[in-house]
N, C-alpha and C positions, 0 to 999 in steps of 0.2 A: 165636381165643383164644390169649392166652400159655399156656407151660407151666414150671415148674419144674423141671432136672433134679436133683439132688442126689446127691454122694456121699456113704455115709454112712459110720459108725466113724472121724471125723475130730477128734479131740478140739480142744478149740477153748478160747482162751486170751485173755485181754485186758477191756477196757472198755466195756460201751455203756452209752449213757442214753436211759432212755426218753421215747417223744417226750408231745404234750400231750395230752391227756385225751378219747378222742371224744366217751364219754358226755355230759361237762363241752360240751363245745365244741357239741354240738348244740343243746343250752338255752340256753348264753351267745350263739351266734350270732342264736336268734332273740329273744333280748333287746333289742336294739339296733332292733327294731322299735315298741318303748315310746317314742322320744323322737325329735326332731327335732333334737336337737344330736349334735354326733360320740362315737362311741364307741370309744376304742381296746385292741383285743386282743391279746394276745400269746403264743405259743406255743400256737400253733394248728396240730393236727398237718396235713400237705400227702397228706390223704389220699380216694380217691374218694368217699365220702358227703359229709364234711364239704365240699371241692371245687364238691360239686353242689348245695348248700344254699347255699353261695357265692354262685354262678352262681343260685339259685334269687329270692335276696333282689336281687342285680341287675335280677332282671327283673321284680320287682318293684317296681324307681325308685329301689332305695338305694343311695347313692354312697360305692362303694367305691376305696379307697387301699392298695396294698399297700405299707406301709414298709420292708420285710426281709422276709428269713426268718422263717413262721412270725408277722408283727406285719402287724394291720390296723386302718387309718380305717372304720370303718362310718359315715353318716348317713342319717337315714332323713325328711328334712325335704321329698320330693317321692314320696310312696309314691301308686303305682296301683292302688286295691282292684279297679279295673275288670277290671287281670290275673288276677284269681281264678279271674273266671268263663271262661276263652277256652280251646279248647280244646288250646292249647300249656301252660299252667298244670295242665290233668289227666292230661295225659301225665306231664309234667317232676314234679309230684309222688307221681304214683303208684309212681314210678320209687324214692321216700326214703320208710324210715320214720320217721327223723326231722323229718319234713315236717309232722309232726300237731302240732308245739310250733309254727308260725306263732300257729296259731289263737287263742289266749289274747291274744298280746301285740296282733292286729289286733282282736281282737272289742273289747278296755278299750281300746285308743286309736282305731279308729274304729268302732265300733258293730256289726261284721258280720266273719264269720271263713268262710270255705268251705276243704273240703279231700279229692279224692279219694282212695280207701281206700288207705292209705300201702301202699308193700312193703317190699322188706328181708329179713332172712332167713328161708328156712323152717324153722321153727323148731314149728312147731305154732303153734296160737290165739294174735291178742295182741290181745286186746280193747280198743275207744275207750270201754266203758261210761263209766269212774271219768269219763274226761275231761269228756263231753259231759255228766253229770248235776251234774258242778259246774259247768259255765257255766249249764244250767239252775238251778239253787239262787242263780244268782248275778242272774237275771233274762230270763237270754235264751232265746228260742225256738229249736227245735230242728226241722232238715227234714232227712228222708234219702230221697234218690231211689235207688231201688231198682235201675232198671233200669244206670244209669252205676256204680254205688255212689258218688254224691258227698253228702258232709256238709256242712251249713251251720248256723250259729248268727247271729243278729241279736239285736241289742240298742238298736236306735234313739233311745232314750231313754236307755242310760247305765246301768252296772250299780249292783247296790245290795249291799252287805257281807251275809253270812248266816253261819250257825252249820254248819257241817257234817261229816258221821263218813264219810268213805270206805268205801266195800265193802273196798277193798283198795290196801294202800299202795303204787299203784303210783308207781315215781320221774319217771315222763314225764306220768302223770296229774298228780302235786301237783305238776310243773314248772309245768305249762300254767296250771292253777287259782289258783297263787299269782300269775303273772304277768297273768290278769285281774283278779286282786283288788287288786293294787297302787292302780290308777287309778279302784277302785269307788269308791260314793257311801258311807260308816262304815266297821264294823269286820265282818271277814270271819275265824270261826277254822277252823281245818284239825282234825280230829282225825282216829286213824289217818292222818297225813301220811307219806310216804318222810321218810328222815331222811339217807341216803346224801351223803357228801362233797361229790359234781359237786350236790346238790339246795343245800347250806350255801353253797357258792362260787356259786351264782344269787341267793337272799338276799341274801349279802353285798355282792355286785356291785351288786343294787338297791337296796341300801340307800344305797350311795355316790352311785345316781343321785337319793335324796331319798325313795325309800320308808321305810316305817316297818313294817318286818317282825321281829316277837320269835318263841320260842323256838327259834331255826335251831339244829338240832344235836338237836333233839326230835321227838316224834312229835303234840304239837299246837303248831300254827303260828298266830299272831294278824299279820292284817294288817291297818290304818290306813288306809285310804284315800286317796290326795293328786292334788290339782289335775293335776300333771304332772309328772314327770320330768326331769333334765338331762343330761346328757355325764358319761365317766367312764374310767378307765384299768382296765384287770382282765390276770391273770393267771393262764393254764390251767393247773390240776394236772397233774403226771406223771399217764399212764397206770395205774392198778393194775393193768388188767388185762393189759397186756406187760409190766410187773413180773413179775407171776407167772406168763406164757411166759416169760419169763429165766429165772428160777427152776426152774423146770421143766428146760426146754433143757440148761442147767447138770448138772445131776442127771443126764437120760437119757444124754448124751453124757460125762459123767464127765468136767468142764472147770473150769478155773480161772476163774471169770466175779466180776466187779466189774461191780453194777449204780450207777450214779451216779445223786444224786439224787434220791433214791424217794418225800419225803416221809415220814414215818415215822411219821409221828401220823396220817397219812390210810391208813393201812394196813388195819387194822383187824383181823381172825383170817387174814388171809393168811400173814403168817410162821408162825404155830403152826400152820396144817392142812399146810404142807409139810415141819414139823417133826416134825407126827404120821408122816407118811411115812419119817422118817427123817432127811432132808437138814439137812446143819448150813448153818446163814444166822448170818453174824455182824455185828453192828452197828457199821460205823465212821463212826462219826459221823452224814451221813445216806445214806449207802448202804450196800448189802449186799453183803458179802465172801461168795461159796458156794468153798468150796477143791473140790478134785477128788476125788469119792467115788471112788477106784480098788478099795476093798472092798464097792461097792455101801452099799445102804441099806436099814436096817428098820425095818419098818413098827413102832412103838407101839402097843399093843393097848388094850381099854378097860379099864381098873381089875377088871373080873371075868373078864379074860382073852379075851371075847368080839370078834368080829370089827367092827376098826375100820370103824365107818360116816362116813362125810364125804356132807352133804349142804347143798344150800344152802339159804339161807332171808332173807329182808328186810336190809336195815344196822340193827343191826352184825352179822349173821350172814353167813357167810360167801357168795359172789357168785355165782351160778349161772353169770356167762360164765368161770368158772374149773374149773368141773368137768369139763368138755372136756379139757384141759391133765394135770388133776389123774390121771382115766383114763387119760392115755396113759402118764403117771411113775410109775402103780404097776403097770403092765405089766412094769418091772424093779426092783420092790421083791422086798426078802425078807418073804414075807406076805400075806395078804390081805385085801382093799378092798372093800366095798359101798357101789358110790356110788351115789345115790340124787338124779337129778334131780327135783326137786317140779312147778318152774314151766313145763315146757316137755315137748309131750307127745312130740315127733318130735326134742331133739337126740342125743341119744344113738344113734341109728340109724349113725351113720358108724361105732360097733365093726367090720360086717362087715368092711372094710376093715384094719382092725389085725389082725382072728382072721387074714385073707388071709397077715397079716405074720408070723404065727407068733404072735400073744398068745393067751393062754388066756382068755378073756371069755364068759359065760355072762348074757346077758342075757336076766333076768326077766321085764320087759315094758317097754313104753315108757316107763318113770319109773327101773328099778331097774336095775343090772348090777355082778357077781359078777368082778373082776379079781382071778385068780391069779398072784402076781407069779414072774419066773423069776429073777432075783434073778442077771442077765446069764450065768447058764449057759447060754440059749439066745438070741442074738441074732436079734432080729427083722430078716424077710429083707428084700430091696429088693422094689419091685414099683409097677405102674403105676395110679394112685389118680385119683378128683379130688373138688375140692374144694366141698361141700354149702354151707356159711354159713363167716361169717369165723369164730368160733373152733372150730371141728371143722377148718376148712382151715390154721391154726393147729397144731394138733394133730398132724394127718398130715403138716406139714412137721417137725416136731420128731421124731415118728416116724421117718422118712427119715432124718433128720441123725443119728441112731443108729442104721439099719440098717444089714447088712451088703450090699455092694451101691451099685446105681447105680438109684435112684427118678425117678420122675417124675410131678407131680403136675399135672393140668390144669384148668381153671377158675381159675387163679391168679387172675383178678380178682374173688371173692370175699374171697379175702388181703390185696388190695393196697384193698381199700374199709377195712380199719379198722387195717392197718399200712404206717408210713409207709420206702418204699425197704428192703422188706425184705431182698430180697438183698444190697444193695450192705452193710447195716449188718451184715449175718452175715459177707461175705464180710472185711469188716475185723476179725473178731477169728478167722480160719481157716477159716469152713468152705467147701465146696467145693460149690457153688451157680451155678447159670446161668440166667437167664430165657431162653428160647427162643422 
């Protein structure tokens, strides 16, 4: 396994732009499963999940074209459902959690969807409930073998439009569920739907292929039904969530950082929760100007003086893969933090690792933790870490890059599944960074 070395207290200067969107791209990739004409992508980050969902849809019979950096031909006009079943297909997806959005687009274009139980990070519980009880509502039958954990849905006959309320807005469940309702037999509506950016830019995309999908940007969704689909051109969002590791990085490290970019209307409470924190972000034009906090930053309190809570919750609240990030930058705030993860019961676990570094972190229980910030009178120290899931490994690189000291992080290929060439783009605006 690689490893990161880092030095840190390296103040760092300059420009990066973040690359395309994973969330975005793991939906739009398995879109291109709906049509037998070419679909061309673009900014698509060159990173291992996405990579392997690539290679996944290959080998599945779709014929892929790399045009550049980042741009691809998808067509999906000779797909092999036979590959479902073989036992290279259970390995290869158990391997991606973003492997669970095939399903949708194979069940509405050929009648049957299988998929062993995804992986990805540990992160605590990520349930397929929403997903599989919308293909069922939407007609299809439902098998799970126990002993493999493999999932299957069939629909031989062709799905049929329904009316349906989600348990819970999950964004990969309403991905899935809209992309079989597309090619259903009426009208199919969504309530409690994800409403989330990467879920609006799937819509829109299908929409260009000939779907008929209304309220995108809401939380109930009406979809149309249509004969088939066509070819289409799309373009992946920046990243928000390496946005705000920018942002972050910027602050811990007290640097002169220009994010290019950004999207700014797809932002959503990202600039204000790191403004709660203190950090001044300025808007030129569509990027963000962070100047170099060399007085440190404090934290905003709440209107009754009470301890700032940042917690996340559904779009447009603020993003659970950012609270990661958000903990490590009020580790040198003036003030203190109760962050509060809701949706995920195991990520916050990697604090012990920062207390290691010198932060002061009292965590509650697996949902809540207590950052007292030192407001850089005490620099957190270097020290030898590694890396749990991609945004906690995230994290403890940012960490690092404002310790005092020579770190080294191991499991780096947790990092490098959802950010793309992260060393070489750090080491272009200063820092001092090796893969090993």
């Amino acid at each position: 396994m690689g490893v990161f070395k880092i030095e840190g207290g390296v103040p760092l200067k300059g420009e990066i732009t973040p690359q395309g969107a994973k969330n975005e791209a793991l939906q739009i990739l398995c879109a291109v499963l709906l049509t037998p004409e070419k679909v061309i992508i673009n900014n698509i980050p060159d990173i291992i999940d996405i990579n392997k969902l690539i290679t996944l849809l290959g080998n599945l019979g779709v014929k892929i074209q790399k045009n550049g950096p980042g741009s691809y031909t998808f067509q999906a006009d000779e797909v092999n459902v036979g590959y479902l079943e073989t036992e290279a297909f259970k390995k290869e997806g158990g391997s991606l959690r973003g492997s669970i959005m095939i399903v949708g687009p194979l069940l509405a274009r050929f009648g049957k969807g299988y998929i062993p139980k995804p992986g990805g990070d540990k992160i605590g519980r990520r349930r397929l409930d929403t997903h599989f009880e919308g293909f069922i509502n939407l007609g299809a039958k439902f098998r799970y073998n126990k002993e493999d954990h493999f999932y299957g849905v069939e629909a031989p006959e062709g799905l049929t439009g329904a009316a349906m309320l989600l348990d819970e807005a999950s964004v990969t469940g309403t991905a899935n569920i809209v992309m079989s309702a597309v090619l259903a037999k009426g009208t199919t509506t969504i309530y409690n739907a994800a409403c989330e950016p990467y879920l609006q830019q799937l819509c829109k995309m299908m929409n260009a292929m000939g779907a008929k999908v209304s309220g995108i940007g809401s939380n109930l969704l009406t979809i149309e039904g249509v004969e088939s689909l066509g070819g289409c051109t799309h373009r992946i969002l920046p990243d928000m969530i390496e946005i705000g590791s920018w942002i972050g990085l910027a602050a811990m490290t007290r640097s002169e950082i220009t994010i290019k970019d950004v999207s700014w209307e797809n932002l959503g409470l990202i600039p204000n929760v790191f403004r709660k924190l203190g950090i001044t972000l300025e808007k030129r034009g569509d990027d963000i100007y962070i100047p170099a906090h060399t007085d440190g930053y404090e934290v905003k309190t709440d209107i009754d003086g009470s301890i700032l809570t940042i917690a996340d919750a559904p779009w447009p609240g603020f993003t659970p893969d950012l609270l990661s990030i958000v903990l490590v930058v009020a580790t040198q705030c003036k003030g203190d933090v109760l962050i509060h993860q809701k949706m995920f019961e195991s990520r916050l676990f990697f604090v012990d690792k920062l207390i290691d570094m010198g932060a002061k972190i009292i965590l509650c229980d697996p949902h809540r933790a207590v950052v007292i910030g030192h407001d850089f009178k005490s620099r957190l120290k270097a020290t030898t870490m590694s890396s749990p899931d991609i945004r906690a490994g995230i994290s403890l690189l940012i960490a690092a890059l404002s310790a005092k000291g020579t770190s080294t992080i191991q499991n780096i290929e947790q990092i490098d599944r959802g950010y793309e060439r992260i060393d070489e783009r750090l080491r272009a605006i200063g820092a001092k960074i090796v893969r090993a």
